[in-house]
N, C-alpha and C positions, 0 to 999 in steps of 0.2 A: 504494500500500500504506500501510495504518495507521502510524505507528510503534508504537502500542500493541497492536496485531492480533497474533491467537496466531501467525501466519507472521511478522512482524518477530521476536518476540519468540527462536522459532525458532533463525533466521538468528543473533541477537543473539548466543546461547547457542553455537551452533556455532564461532562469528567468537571467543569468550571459549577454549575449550575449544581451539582452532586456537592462538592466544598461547600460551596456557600452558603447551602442550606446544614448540612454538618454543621461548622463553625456556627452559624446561628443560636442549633439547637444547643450548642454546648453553653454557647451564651448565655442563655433563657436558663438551660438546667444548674451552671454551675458558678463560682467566680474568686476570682482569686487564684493563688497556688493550682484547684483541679480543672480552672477553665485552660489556665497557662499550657498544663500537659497534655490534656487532648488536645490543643492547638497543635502542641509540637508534635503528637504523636500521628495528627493527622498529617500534616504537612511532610511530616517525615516519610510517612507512606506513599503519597503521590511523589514525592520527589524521587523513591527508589523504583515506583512505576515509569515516571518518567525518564529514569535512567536505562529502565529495562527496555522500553518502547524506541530511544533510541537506539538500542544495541540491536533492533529486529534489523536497521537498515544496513549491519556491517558488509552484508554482502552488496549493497550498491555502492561505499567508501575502500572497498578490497580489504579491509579489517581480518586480520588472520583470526579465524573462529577456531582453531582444531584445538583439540582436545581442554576446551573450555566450555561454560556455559550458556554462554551469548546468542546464542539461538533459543534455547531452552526458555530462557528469562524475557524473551523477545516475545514469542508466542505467549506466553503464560501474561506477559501486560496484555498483549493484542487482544487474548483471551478472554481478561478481567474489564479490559474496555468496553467490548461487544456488550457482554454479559450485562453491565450496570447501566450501558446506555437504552440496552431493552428493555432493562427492569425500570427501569426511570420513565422513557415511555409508555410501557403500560401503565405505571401508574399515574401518569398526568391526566391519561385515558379514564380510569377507574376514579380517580381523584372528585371529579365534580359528580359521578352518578353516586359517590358515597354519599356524599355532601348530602343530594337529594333522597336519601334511605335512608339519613341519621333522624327522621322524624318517627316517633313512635310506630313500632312494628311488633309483629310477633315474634320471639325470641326463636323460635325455629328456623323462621325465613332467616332471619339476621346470621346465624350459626352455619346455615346455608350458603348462603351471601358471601361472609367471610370467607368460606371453603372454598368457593370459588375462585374468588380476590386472588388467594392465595394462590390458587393453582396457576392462573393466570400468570402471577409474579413468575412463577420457577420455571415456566411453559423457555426464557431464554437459553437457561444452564440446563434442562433437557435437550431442548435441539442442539446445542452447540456440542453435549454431550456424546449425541447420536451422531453427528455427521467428524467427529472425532473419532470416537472409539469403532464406530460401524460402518460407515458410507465412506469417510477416507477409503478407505481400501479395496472397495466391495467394486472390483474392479470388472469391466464387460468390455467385450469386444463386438463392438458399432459397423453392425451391417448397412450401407448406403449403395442406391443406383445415383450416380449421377449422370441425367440426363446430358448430351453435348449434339448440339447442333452441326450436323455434317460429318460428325464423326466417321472415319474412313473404317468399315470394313473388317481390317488387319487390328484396330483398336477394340472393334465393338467386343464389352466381353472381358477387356485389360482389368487384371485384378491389381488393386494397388494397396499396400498396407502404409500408415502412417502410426509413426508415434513420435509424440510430443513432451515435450513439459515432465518430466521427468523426475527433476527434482533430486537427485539420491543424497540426502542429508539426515540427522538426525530422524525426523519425520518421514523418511521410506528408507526403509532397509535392503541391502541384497536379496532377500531373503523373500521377501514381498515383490520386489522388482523382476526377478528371479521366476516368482508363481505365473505375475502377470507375460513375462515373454513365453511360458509353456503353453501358455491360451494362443498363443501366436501359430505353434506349430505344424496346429493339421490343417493351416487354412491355405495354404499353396498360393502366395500370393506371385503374379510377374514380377514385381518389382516392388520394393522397400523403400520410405521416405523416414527419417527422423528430422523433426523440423525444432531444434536446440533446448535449451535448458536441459543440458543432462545432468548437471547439479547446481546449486544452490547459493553454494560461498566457496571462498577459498580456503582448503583444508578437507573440502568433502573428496569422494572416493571415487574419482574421475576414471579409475581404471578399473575399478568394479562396474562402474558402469557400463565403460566400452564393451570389460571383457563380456556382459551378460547380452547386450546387441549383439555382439558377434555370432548368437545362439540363433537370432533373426535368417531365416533363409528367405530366399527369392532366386526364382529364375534368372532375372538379369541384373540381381547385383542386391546392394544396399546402399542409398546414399544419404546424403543429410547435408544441414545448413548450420550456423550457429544463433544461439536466443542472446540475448542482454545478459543473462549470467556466465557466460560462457567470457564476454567480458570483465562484468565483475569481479568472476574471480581470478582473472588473468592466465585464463589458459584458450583462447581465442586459437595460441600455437601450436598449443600442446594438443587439443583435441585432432586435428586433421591426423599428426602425424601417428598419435598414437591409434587411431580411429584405421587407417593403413595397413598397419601390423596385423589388423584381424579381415583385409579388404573388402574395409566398409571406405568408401569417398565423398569427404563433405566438401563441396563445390562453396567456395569464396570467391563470386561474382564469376565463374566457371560455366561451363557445358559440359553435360554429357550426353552425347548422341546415341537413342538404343535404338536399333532396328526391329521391329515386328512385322515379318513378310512384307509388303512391298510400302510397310509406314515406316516414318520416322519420329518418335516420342523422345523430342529434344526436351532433356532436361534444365533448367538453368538453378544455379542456387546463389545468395546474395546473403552477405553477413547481416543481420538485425540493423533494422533502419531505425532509428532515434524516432518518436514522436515528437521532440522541441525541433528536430531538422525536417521537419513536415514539405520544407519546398523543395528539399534535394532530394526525398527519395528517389529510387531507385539511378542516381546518378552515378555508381559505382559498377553500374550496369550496362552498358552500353552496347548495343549490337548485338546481346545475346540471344534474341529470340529470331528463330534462324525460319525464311521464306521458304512453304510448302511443306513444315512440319506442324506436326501437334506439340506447340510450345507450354510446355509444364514449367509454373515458380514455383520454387522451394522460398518461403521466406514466412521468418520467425511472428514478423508483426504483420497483422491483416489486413490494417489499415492503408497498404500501399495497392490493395483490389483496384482502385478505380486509374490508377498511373499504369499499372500492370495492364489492364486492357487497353488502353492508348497504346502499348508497346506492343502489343500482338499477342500478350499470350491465352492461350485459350482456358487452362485451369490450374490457380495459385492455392499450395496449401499454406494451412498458416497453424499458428495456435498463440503462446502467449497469453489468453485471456484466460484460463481456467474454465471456462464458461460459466466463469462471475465466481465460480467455486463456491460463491454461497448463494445461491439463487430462489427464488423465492416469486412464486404465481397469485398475485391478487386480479381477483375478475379475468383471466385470461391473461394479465400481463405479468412479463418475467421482470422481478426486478431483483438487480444482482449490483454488486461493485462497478461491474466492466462496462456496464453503460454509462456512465461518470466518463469515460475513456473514450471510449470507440460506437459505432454502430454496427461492428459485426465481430459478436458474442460468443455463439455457436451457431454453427451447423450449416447450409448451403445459401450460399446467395449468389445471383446472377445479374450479370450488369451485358446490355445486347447479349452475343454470342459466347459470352465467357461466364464463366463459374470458379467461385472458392469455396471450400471446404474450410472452415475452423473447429478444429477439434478442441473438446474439453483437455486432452493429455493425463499424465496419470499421475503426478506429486501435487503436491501443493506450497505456495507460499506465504511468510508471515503467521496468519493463525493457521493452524495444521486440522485444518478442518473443511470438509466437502459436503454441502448440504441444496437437496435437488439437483445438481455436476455432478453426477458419480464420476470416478475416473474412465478412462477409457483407452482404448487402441482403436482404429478404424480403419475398417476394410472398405475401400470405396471400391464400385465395378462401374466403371464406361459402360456407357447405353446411347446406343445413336439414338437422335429426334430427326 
């Protein structure tokens, strides 16, 4: 998460408004010597939260995390934010209809009422709980036709597997990572895409991770791109070449040309485009989408779809969003993180002739928690229209 992003900002506000009503009641309750010590003992608290929240960012400052806490104390603020900013607004929600119950009642309704109230309240640290301890994980493999206009023949049919987002930190293990590439196995894809974030920060297990991709098979290959953390933790160098040793080829502003009977499914990949450099994307690109082929982009952020079809390619994968990772459906609409960001979240959009895929991916960042985004892998198949 941002710290500038309208959901920090949010949280921010909630976490101000939570104090200030604290230190109040302390006021009211106490004074002297024991108002003095909850002052300090509260201030003391948010300052060690606010320490904790900034250590979630070490992996955007390259901060050596290994073998320290600094993630652990990251998530567990992130965690304690979410949690009191839901309980808070529920109860601003519940606030004025108590107000209107406080008039004499029947002591049954009332007992009732309150049990509600209550449930209400914990309804945050339930969910957060479930999509932690249960949905993190609860990993599936995402069957998709995507339709392509003109698609030639030699295509129709191309099985394509993508995996994303990754993550191997603290919060996903070998071990989990491991389960989910065996779901991989019996699905016979042509061709393999990993589109970045294969870890997290700097100090995670960058060769545990390759070495478990490498388990990935495909008829014509495996290749990949890099995400923003592949930056962050300054191994942008170290992934291609160690990524080689098991040959798998991640394409930095590259081609690779596959032939399927008389097509040609040029691949291109492009290192992760910045959103504050929004007018240069894809300028590091140049010419790679090659005349009288089916131009495929490999690229981390999705929001370069609408440059990408200006330049000819016919279908860009992406991921980077998590698909909001905490997501959440009122009336029909999905509201997650990732729309703060971007307007493609998950799953297929189509702009004329062209088509992206954004996959959810299978780690998670900051709070280590997936709720409505379950993780995923996804097996796309080409369908002429």
């Amino acid at each position: 998460m941002n710290p500038t992003s309208p959901l920090a900002v949010l949280l921010a506000l909630a976490q101000i408004y939570i104090v200030m009503s604290l230190l109040g009641a302390a006021s009211r309750r106490w004074s002297g010597a024991k108002r003095n010590a909850a002052w300090a003992a509260l201030l003391f608290f948010e300052t060690l939260i606010l320490i904790a929240y900034v250590g979630s960012f070490s992996y955007r400052f390259k901060l050596d995390s290994a073998g320290s806490f600094r993630p652990l104390l990251g998530a567990i603020s992130l965690v304690y934010l979410a949690i009191s900013a839901g309980i808070l607004a529920l109860y601003l929600v519940l606030r004025p209809i108590r107000k209107h119950l406080d008039s004499p009642t029947d002591p049954a309704r009332r007992r009732a009422l309150d049990l509600a109230g209550s449930a209400l309240l914990c309804s945050p640290i339930a969910a957060i709980s479930y999509g932690s301890l249960i949905q993190r994980t609860d990993f599936e493999v995402k069957e998709i036709d995507v339709p392509m206009p003109g698609l030639s023949a030699d295509l129709d049919g191309l099985r394509i597997l993508q995996i994303s987002d990754i993550h191997l930190s603290p919060f996903l293990s070998e071990k989990e990572l491991a389960r989910m590439i065996d779901a991989t196995l019996g699905l016979h894809p042509h061709v393999a895409f990993i589109t970045g974030d294969l870890i997290s920060s700097r100090g995670d297990p960058l060769d545990a991770c390759i070495r478990q991709l490498a388990r990935v098979k495909a008829d014509a290959g495996v290749f990949g791109c890099l995400g923003n953390h592949e930056f962050y933790a300054g191994v942008m160098r170290e992934t291609p070449v160690m990524a080689a040793r098991f040959g798998m080829r991640f394409l930095r502003s590259q081609t690779a040309p596959l032939r399927f009977g008389n097509s040609v499914l040029n691949v291109a990949g492009i290192d992760y485009q910045p959103s504050y450099r929004n007018k240069r994307y894809l300028r590091g690109a140049p010419g790679l989408a090659m005349p009288g082929a089916f131009n495929l982009l490999l690229s981390h952020n999705p929001d370069v779809f609408p440059l990408a079809v200006r330049q000819g390619y016919d279908l860009v994968l992406a991921g980077h969003t998590h698909g909001g990772q905490v997501n959440i459906e009122i009336f029909g609409e999905s509201v997650n993180p990732a729309r703060f960001y971007t307007p493609y979240v998950y799953g297929l959009y189509c702009q004329d002739r062209s088509v992206q895929y954004v996959t959810r991916g299978i780690g998670t960042i900051g709070v280590p928690v997936r709720l409505g985004a379950p993780p995923e892998v996804a097996l796309l198949r080409l369908r002429k229209t």
